[in-house]
VEXSE-594020 format. One record per residue (C-alpha): residue number from 0; residue in three letters; x, y, z. Coordinates in Angstrom, 1 decimal, decimal comma, m for minus. Layout:
N
pos | code | X | Y | Z
NUM | ALA | X | Y | Z
...
// end
This chain:
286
pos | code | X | Y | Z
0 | UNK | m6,2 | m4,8 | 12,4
1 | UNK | m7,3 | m1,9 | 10,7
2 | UNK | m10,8 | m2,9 | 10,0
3 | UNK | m11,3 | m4,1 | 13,4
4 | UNK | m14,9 | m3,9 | 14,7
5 | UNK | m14,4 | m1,5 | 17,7
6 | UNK | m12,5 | 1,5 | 15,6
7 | UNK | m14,5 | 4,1 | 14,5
8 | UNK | m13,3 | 5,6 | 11,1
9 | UNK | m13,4 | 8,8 | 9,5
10 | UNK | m12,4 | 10,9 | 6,8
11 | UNK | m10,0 | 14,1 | 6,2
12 | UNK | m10,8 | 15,3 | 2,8
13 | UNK | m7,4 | 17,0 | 1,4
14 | UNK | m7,9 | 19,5 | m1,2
15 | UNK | m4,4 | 19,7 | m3,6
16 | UNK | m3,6 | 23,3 | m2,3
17 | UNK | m3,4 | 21,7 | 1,1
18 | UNK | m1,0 | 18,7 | 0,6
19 | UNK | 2,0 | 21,5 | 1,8
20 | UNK | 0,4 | 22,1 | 5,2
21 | UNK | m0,6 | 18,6 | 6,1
22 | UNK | 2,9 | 16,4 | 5,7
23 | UNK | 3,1 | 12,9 | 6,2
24 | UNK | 5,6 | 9,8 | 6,2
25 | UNK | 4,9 | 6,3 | 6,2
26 | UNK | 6,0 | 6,2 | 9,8
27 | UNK | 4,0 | 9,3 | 11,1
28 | UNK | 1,0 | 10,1 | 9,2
29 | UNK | m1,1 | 13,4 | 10,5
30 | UNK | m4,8 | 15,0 | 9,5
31 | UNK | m6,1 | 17,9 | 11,4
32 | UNK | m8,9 | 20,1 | 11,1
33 | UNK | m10,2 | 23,5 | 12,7
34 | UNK | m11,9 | 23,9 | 15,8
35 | UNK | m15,4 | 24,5 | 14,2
36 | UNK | m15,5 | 22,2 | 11,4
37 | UNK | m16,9 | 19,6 | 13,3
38 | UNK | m18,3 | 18,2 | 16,8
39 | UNK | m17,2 | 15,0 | 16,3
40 | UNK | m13,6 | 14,4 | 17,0
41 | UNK | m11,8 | 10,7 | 16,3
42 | UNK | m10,3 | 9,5 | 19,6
43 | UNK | m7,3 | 7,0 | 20,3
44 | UNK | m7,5 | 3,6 | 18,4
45 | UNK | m9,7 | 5,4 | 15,4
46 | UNK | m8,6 | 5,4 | 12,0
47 | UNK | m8,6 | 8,7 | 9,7
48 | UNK | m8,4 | 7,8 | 5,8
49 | UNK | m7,2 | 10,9 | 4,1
50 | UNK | m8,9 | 11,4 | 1,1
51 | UNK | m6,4 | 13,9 | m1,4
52 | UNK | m7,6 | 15,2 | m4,1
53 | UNK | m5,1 | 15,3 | m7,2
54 | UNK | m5,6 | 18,9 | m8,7
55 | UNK | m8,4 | 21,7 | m7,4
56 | UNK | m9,6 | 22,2 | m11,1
57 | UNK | m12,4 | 19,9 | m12,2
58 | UNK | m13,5 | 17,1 | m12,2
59 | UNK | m12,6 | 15,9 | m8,8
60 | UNK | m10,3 | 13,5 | m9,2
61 | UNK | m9,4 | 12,1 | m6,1
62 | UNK | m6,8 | 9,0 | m4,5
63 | UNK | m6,8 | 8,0 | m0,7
64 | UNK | m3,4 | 8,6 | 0,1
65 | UNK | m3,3 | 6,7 | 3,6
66 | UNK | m5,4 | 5,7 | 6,5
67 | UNK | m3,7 | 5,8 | 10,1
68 | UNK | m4,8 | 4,3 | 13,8
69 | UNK | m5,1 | 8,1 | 16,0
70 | UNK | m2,0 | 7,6 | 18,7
71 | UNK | m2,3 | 11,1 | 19,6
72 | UNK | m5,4 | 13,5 | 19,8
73 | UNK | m4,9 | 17,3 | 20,3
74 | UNK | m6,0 | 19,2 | 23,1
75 | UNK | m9,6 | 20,6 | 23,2
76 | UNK | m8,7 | 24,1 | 23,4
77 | UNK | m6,2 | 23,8 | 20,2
78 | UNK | m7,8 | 26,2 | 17,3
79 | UNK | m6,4 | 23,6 | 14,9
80 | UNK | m6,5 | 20,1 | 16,0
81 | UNK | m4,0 | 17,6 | 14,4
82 | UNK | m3,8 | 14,1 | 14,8
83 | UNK | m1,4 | 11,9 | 14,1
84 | UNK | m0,3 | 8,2 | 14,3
85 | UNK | 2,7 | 5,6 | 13,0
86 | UNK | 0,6 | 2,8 | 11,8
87 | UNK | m1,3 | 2,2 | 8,9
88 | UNK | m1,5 | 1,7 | 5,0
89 | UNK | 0,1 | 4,2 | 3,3
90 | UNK | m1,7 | 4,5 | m0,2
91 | UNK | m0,1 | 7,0 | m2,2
92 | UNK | 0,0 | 5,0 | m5,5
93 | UNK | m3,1 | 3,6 | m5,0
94 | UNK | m5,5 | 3,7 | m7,6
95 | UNK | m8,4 | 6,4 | m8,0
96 | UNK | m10,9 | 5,8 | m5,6
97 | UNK | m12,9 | 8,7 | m7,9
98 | UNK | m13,4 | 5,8 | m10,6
99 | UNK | m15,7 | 3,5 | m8,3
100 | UNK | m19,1 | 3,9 | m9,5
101 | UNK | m20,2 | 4,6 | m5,7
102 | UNK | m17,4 | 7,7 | m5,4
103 | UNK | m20,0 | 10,7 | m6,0
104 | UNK | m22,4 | 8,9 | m3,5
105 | UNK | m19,9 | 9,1 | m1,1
106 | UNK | m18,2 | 12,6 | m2,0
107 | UNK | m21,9 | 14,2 | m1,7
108 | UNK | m22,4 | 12,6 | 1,6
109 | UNK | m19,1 | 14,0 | 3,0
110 | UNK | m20,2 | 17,5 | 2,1
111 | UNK | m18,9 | 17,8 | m1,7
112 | UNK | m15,5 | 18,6 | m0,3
113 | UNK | m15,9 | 20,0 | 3,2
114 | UNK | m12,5 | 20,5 | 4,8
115 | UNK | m13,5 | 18,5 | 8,2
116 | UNK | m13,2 | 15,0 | 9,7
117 | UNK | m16,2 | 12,8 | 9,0
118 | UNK | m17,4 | 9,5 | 10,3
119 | UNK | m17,5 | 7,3 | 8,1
120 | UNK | m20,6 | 5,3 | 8,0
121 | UNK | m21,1 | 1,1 | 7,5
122 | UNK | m22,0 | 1,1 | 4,0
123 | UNK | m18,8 | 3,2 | 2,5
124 | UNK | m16,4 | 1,6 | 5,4
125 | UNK | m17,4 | m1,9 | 3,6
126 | UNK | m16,6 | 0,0 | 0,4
127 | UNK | m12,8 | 0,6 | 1,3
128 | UNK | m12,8 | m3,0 | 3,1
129 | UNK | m13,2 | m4,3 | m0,2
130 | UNK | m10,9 | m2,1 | m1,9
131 | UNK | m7,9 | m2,3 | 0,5
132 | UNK | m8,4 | m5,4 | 2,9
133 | UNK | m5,8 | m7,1 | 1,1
134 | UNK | m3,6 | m4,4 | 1,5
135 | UNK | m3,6 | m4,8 | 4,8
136 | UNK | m1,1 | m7,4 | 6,6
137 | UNK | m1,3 | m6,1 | 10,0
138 | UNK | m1,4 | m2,8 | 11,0
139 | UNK | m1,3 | m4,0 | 14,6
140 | UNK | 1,5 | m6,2 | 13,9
141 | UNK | 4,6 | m4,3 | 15,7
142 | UNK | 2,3 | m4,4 | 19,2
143 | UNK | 1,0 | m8,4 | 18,2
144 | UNK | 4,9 | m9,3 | 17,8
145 | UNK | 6,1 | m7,5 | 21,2
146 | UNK | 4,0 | m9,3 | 22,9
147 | UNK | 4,3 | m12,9 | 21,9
148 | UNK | 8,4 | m11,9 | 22,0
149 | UNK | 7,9 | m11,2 | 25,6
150 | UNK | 5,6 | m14,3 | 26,0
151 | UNK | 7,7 | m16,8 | 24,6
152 | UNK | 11,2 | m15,4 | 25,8
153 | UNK | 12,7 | m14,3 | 22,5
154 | UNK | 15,5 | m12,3 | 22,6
155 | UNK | 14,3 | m8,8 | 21,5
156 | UNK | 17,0 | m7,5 | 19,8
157 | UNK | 16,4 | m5,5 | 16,4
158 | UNK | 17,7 | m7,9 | 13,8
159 | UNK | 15,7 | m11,1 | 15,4
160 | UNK | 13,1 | m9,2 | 16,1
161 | UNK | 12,9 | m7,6 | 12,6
162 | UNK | 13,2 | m10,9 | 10,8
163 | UNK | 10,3 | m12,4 | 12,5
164 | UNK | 8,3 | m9,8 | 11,8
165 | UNK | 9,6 | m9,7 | 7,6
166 | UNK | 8,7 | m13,4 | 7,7
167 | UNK | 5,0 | m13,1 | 8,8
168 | UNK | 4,9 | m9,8 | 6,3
169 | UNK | 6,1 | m12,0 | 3,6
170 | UNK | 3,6 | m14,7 | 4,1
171 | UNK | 0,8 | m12,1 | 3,6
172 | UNK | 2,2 | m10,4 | 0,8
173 | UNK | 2,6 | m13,7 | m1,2
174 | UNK | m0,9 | m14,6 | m0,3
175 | UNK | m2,1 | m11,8 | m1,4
176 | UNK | 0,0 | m11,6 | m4,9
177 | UNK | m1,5 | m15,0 | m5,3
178 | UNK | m4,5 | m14,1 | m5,0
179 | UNK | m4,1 | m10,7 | m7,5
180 | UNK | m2,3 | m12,9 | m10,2
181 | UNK | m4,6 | m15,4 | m10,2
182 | UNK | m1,9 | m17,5 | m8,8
183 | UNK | 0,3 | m17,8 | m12,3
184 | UNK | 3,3 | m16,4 | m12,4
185 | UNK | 3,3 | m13,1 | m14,1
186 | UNK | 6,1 | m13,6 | m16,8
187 | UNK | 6,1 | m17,6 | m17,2
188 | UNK | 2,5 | m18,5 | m16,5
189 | UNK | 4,1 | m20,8 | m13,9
190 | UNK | 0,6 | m22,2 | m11,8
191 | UNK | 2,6 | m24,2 | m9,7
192 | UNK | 2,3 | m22,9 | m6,2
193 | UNK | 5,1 | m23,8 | m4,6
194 | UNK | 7,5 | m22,4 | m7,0
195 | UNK | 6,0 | m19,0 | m7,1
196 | UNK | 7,4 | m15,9 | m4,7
197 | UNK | 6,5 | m12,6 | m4,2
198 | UNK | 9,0 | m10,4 | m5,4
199 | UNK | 9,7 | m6,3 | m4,0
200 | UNK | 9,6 | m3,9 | m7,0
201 | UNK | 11,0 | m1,9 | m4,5
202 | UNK | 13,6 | m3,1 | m2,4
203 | UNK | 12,1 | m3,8 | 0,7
204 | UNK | 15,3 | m3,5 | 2,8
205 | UNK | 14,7 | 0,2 | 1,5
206 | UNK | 11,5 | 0,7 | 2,1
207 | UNK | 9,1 | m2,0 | 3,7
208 | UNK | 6,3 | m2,2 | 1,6
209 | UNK | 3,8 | m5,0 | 1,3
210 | UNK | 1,1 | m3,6 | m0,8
211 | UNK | 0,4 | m5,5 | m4,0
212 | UNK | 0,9 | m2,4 | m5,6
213 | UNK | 4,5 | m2,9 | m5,2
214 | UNK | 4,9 | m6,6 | m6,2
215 | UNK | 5,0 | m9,3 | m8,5
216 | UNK | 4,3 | m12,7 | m8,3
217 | UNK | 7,5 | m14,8 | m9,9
218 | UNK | 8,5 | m17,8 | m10,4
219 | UNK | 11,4 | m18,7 | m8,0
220 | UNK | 14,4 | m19,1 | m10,7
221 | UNK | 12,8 | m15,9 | m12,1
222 | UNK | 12,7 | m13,7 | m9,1
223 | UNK | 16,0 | m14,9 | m9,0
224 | UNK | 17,0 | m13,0 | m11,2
225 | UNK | 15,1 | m9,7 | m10,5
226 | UNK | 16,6 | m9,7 | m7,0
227 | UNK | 20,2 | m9,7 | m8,9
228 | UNK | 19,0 | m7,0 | m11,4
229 | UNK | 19,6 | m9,7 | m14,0
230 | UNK | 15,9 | m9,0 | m15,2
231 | UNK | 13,4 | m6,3 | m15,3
232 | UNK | 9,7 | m5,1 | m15,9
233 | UNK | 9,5 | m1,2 | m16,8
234 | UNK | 6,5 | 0,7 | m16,4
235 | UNK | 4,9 | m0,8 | m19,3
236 | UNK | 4,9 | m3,8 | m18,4
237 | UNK | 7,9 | m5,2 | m21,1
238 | UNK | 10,1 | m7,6 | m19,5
239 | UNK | 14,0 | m6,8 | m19,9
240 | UNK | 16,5 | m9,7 | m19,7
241 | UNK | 19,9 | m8,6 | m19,0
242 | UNK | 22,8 | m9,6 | m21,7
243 | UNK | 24,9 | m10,9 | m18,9
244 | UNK | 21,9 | m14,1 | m18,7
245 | UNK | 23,3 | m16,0 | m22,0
246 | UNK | 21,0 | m19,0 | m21,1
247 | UNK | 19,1 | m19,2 | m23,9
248 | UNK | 15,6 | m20,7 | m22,0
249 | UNK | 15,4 | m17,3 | m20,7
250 | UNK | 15,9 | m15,5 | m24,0
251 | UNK | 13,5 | m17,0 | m25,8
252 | UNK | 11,5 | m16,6 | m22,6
253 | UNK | 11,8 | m13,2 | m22,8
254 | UNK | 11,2 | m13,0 | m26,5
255 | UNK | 8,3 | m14,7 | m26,0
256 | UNK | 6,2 | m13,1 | m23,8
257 | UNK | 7,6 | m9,7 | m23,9
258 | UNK | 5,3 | m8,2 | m21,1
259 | UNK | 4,4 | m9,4 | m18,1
260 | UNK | 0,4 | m10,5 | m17,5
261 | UNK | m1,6 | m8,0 | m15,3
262 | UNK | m3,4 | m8,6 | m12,2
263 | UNK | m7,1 | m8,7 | m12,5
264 | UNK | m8,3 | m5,7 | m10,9
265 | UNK | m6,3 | m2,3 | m11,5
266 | UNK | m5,9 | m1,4 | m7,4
267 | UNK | m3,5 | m4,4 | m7,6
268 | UNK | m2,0 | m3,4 | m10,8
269 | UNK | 1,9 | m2,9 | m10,0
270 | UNK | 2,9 | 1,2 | m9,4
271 | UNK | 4,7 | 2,5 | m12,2
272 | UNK | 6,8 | 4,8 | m9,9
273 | UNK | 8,2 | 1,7 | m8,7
274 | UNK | 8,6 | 0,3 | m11,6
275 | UNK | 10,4 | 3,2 | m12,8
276 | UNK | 13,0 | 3,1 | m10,0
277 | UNK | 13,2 | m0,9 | m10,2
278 | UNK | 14,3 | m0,3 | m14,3
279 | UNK | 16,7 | 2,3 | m13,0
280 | UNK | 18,9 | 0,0 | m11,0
281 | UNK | 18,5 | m2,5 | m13,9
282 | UNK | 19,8 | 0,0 | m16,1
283 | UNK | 23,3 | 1,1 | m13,2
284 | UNK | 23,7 | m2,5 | m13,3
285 | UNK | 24,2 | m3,3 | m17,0
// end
């Protein structure tokens, strides 16, 4: 896991003239830093949280836009030392960690905006704990799942393989939306557990993705029709109901409510990028 007790975690504050020179993916995520800035270097199995600001001018508004487990550490004698790993949470539309009422606490500590790598001490690693430890299913996962693959005899072919690893994702991610939504379905107010499913805004056969950020909690019948593009939620949060649904429960469902009901806490609050695209392929299939 990501928080686990024996990783040391630091800090790569990003200023926005920098996000050109420091590229990242969700499968290999990087952070270096010069050969002077510090004396204390991250090692395999630590975790780096990049810390990007949004624009140079004032005030600092700033995001975390991932956190990554170090795979691979440069050599000593490299001027600039880059390190880089595949797993983690990857955070761009996460909400601005600048708006905790602890952020200047913790931006003065790390030097106001420094360009280094910091350790990150106990009190402000609890501080992201409770921020993103729900985002995080298993960052570990991929290594866990070899394992007990190789321990029980399973076949380790991709599409097994990949659909063990979905199902345990899943069960997270609809613990977690349960958990964010209060467990009520966001369009119906549906409170009945077993019915409710946590739906992709984004496809995740596109893009795996189990952050809150980028799901809702629905009602089966109603993630139903989400999945077929048969219904909608646009970054606003009105609900769309497609004219090829002539049922009329789920017009005057529709009519009723309008907009779907927001989590509790605005880290979970779904991205409206993703939104965005969602509405999109709502709209191509009209």
């Amino acid at each position: 896991m990501l928080f686990r007790e024996d990783r040391q975690h630091f800090v790569r504050y990003q200023k926005a003239s920098e996000a050109d020179s420091n590229p990242s993916t969700p499968t290999r995520m990087t952070a270096y830093v010069t050969e002077k800035s510090t004396a204390r270097l991250p090692q395999r199995g630590d975790v780096i949280w990049v810390l990007a600001r949004q624009t140079d001018a004032p005030p600092a508004r700033c995001r975390f836009i991932y956190a990554f487990i170090v795979d691979e550490v440069p050599n000593a004698a490299d001027a600039e030392k880059r390190f880089t790993g595949v797993r983690g949470l990857w955070l761009q539309e996460s909400a601005l960690v600048s708006d905790q009422p602890w952020f200047t606490a913790f931006f003065t500590k790390i030097g106001n905006g420094g360009i280094s790598i910091q350790p990150i001490g106990d009190e402000w690693l609890q501080r992201l704990k409770e921020l993103f430890d729900s985002r995080v299913d298993s960052v570990d996962g991929a290594a866990e799942l070899e394992a007990e693959a190789e321990e029980q005899g399973w076949p380790e072919d991709q599409v097994r393989y990949g659909a063990i690893k979905s199902r345990r994702g899943q069960a997270n991610f609809r613990a977690n939306l349960i958990k964010a939504y209060g467990g009520r379905c966001c369009i119906s107010a549906c409170r009945v557990e077993a019915l409710l499913e946590a739906a992709h805004i984004r496809p995740h056969a596109l893009a795996p993705n189990y952050g809150t950020r980028n799901g809702l909690l629905l009602r089966a019948d109603i993630h139903t029709l989400f999945d077929l593009h048969l219904l909608a939620v646009d970054e606003y949060g009105r609900i769309h109901l497609s004219p090829k649904v002539p049922d009329l429960y789920y017009r005057e469902l529709v009519s009723k409510c309008q907009r779907i009901t927001y989590p509790a806490t605005s880290i979970d609050r779904p991205s409206d990028d993703d939104l965005r695209a969602r509405m999109a392929m709502f709209e191509r299939a009209a």
